[in-house]
C-alpha positions as CSV (number, residue, x, y, z in Angstrom):
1,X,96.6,19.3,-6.0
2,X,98.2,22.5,-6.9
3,X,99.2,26.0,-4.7
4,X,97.6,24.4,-1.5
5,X,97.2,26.4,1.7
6,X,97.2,23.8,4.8
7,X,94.6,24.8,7.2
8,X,95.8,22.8,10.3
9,X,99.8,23.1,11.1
10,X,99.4,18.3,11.6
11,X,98.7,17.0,8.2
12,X,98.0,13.4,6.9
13,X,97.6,12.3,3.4
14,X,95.6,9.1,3.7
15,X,94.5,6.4,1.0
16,X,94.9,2.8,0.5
17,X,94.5,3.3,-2.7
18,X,96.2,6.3,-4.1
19,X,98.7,5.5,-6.5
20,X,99.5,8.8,-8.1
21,X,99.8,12.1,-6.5
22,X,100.7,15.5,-7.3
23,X,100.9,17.9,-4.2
24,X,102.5,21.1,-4.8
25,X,101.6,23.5,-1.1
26,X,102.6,26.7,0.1
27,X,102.6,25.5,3.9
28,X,100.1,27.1,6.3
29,X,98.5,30.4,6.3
30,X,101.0,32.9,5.4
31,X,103.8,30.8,4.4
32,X,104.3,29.1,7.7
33,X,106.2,25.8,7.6
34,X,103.8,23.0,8.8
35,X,104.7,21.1,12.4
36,X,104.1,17.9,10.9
37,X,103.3,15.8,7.3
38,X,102.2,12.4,7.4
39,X,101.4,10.1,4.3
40,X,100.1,6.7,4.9
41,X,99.8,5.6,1.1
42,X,100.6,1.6,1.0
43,X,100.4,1.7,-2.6
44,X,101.5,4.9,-4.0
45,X,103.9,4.5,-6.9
46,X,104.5,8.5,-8.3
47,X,104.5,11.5,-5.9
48,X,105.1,14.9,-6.8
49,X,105.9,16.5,-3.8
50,X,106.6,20.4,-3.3
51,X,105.7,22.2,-0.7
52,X,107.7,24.3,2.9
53,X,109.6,22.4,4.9
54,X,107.8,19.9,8.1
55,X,109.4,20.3,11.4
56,X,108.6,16.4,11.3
57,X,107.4,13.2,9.5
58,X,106.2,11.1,11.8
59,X,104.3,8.4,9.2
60,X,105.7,7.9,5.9
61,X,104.2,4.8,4.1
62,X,105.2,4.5,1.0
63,X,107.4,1.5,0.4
64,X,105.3,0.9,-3.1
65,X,106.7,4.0,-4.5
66,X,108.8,3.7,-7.6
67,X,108.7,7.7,-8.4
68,X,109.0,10.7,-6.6
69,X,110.1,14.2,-7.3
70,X,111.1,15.9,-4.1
71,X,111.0,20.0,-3.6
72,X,111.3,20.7,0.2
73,X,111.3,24.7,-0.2
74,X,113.4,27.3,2.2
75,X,113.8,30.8,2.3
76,X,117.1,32.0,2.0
77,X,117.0,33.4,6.0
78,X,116.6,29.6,6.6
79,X,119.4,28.4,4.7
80,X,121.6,30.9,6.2
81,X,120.9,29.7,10.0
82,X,121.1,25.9,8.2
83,X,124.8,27.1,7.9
84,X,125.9,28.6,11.1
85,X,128.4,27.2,13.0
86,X,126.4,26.7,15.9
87,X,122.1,26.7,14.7
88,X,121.0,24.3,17.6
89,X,122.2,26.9,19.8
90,X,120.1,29.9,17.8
91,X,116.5,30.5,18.9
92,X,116.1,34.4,18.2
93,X,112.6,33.9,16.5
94,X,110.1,31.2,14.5
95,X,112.7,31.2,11.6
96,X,115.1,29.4,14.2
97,X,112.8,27.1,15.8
98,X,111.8,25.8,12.6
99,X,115.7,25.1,11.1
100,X,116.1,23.1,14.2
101,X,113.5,20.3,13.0
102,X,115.1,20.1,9.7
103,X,116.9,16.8,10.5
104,X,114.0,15.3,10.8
105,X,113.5,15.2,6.8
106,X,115.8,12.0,7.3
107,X,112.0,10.1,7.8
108,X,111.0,11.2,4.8
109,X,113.9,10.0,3.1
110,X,113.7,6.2,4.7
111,X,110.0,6.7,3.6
112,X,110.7,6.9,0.3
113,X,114.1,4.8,0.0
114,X,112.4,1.8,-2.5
115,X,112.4,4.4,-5.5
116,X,113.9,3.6,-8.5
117,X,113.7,7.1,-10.0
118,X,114.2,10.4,-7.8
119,X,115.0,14.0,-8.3
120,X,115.5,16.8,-6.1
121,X,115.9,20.0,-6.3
122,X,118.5,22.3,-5.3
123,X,116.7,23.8,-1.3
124,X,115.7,19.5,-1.2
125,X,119.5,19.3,-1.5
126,X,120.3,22.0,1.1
127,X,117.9,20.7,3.3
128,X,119.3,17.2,3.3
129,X,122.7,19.0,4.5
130,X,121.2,18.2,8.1
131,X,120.9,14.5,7.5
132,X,123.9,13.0,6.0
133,X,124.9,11.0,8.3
134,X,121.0,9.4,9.0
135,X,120.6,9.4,4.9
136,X,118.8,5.5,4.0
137,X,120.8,3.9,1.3
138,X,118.1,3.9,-2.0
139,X,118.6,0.6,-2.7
140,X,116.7,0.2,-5.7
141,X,117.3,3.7,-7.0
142,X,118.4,4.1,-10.6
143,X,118.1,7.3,-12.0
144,X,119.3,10.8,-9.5
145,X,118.0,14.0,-11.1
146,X,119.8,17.0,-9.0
147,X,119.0,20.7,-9.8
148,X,121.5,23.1,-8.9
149,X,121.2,26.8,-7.9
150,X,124.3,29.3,-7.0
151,X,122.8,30.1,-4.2
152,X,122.3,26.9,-2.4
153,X,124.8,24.0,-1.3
154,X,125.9,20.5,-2.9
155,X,126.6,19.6,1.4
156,X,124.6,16.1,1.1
157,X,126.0,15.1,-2.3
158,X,129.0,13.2,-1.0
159,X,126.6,11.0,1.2
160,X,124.3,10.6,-1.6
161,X,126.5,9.7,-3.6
162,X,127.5,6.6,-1.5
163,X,124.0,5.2,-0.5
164,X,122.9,4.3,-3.9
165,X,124.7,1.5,-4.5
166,X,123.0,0.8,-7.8
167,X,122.9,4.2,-9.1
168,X,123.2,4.0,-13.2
169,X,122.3,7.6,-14.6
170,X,122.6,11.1,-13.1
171,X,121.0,14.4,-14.7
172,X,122.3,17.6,-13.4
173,X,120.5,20.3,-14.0
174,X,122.9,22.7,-14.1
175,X,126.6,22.7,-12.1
176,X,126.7,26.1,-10.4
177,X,126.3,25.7,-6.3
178,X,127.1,27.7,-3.5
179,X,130.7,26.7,-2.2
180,X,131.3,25.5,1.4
181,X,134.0,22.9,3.0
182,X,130.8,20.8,3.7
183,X,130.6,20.0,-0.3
184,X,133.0,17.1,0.7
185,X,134.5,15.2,-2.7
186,X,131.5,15.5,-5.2
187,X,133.4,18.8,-6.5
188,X,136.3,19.9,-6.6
189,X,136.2,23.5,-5.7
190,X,138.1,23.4,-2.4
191,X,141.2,21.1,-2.6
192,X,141.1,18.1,0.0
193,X,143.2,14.8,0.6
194,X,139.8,12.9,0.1
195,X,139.1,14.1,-3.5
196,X,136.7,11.6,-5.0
197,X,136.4,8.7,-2.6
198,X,132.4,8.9,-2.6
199,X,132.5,9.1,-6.4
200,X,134.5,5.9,-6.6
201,X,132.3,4.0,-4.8
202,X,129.5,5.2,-7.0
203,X,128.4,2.9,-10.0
204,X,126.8,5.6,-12.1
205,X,127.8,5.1,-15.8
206,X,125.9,7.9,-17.5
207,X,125.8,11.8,-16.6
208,X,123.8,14.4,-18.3
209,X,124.6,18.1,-17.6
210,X,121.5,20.0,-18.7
211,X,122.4,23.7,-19.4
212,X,125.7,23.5,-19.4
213,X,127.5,26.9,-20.2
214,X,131.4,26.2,-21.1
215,X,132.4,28.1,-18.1
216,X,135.7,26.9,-16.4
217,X,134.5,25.9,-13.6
218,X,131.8,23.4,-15.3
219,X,135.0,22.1,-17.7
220,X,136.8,21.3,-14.4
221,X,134.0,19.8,-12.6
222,X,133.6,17.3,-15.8
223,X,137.2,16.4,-15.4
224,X,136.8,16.0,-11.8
225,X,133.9,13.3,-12.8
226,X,136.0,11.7,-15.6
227,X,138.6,11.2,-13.1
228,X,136.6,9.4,-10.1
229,X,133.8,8.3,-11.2
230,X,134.9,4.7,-12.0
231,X,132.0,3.4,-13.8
232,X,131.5,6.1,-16.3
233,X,130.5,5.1,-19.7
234,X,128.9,8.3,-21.2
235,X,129.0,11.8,-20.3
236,X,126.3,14.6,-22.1
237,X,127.0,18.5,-21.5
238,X,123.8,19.9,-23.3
239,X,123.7,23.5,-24.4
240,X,120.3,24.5,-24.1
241,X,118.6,26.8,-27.1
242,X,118.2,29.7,-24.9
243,X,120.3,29.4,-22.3
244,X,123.3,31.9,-21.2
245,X,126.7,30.3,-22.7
246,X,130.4,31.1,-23.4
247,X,130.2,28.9,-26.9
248,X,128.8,31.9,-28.5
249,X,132.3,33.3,-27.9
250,X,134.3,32.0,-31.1
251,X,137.7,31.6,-29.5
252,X,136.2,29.9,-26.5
253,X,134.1,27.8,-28.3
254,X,137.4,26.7,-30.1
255,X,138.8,26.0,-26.4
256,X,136.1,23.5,-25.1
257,X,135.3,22.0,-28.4
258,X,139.2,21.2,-28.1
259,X,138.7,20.3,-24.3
260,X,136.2,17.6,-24.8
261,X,138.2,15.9,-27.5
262,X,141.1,15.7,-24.6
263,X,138.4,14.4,-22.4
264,X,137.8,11.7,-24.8
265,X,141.5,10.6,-25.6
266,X,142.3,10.5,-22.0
267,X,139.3,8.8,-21.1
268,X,138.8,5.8,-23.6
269,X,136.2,4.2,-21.7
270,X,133.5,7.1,-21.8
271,X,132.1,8.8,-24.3
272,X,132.4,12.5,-23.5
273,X,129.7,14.7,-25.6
274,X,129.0,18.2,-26.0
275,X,125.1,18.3,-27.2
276,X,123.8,21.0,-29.0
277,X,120.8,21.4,-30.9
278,X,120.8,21.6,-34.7
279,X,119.2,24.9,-34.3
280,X,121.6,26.5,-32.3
281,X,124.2,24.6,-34.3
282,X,123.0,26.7,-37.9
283,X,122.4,29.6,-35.6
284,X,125.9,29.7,-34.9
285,X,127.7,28.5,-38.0
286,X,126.0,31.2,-39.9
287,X,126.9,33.6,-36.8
288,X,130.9,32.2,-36.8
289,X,130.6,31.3,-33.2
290,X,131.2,27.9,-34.7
């Protein structure tokens, strides 16, 4: 089900037996988040989930499910409240009424907590900023795909990080996020005492960075993994074909081609790769980038 308009603000998805859905909404009438989205699918194993945030969850049964891709959208008015100081004290309008509820994603989350493969995207991500202490721990959860925007925040990584205690493979689509002292230890763009004690408690062994772009700030986040993530066995930056990147810059290609062999001497234990395409690779031979 694809671009769906709720008509009632209460909805329920109901089947015994469902095992594969695909819902992709636009909330109620004119964009308006839903009050509340119930599932009761005993035996749902793959759910494609995108739609406005619920002010609640009050049934989510789906401890069958093995699958699920997660888009809980905002607009950026919301996300901006989601960071004041103070949002349960703002009620100026709608906008603010609705922020309040967002804790109460936290039952979606303990809804779906038997997956073994899960991805978000990067408003999921920001939304989960008003959970983290509630998160489940995913204890069957495998493979984390995370997609990142500039404009939204990597506040819930650190706790998710730490409830999947039998994490093995993360893909990161993309590194870029918007920078607040909520990010905690999963980067390391403000300094802190703390740095990387949830990545050392995660068991992760394999991280692919999808997009990647050489900047400096991407080449210091990889160190920051290389350094606390304990586990790590192999680490993939992949330069998409047509996707913005500094490589095309000859000098700088020079730098992190040069970088990533460092990673790999003073890292033994984990293959550190930079991936590009055979395409892109003749492109740029015959271009001198390379």
């Amino acid at each position: 089900m694809a671009s769906m308009e709720w008509l009632e603000p209460d909805v329920t998805v109901s089947s015994a037996t469902l095992r594969k859905l695909t819902l992709h909404g636009t909330g109620c009438e004119e964009f308006v988040n839903p009050t509340s989205v119930s599932f009761d699918t005993p035996n749902l194993l793959v759910l494609s989930y995108f739609d406005l945030v619920a002010e609640d969850y009050p049934l989510v049964n789906m401890s069958k499910l093995v699958h699920a891709v997660i888009n809980l959208i905002v607009t950026d008015k919301q996300v901006k409240r989601l960071r004041e100081a103070n949002n349960e004290l703002l009620e100026d309008d709608d906008d603010d009424d609705v922020v309040l509820h967002f804790g109460n994603v936290v039952k979606l989350m303990n809804g779906i907590q038997n997956v073994q493969i899960l991805s978000f995207t990067a408003d999921t991500l920001e939304v989960l900023s008003q959970c983290c202490d509630t998160l489940p721990v995913f204890n069957n959860l495998k493979f984390l795909g995370i997609t990142s925007e500039e404009g939204r925040g990597w506040q819930a990584m650190p706790a998710l990080l730490k409830n999947c205690p039998r994490l093995e493979t993360i893909i990161l689509r993309g590194l870029s996020h918007y920078v607040t002292d909520k990010c905690g230890d999963a980067c390391p763009c403000i300094s802190r005492e703390d740095k990387g004690s949830s990545l050392r408690s995660c068991p992760v062994n394999r991280i692919e960075i999808q997009g990647f772009r050489a900047t400096m700030k991407e080449m210091t986040l990889i160190k920051h993994f290389l350094d606390y993530f304990p586990s790590l066995k192999r680490l993939d930056a992949v330069v998409e074909d047509n996707e913005p990147t500094q490589l095309r810059n000859p000098e700088l290609s020079k730098c992190v081609t040069e970088m990533f062999g460092l990673y790999n001497k003073l890292h033994p234990s984990c293959s550190v790769e930079l991936m590009v395409s055979p395409f892109l690779q003749k492109k740029w031979r015959e271009q001198g980038h390379i």
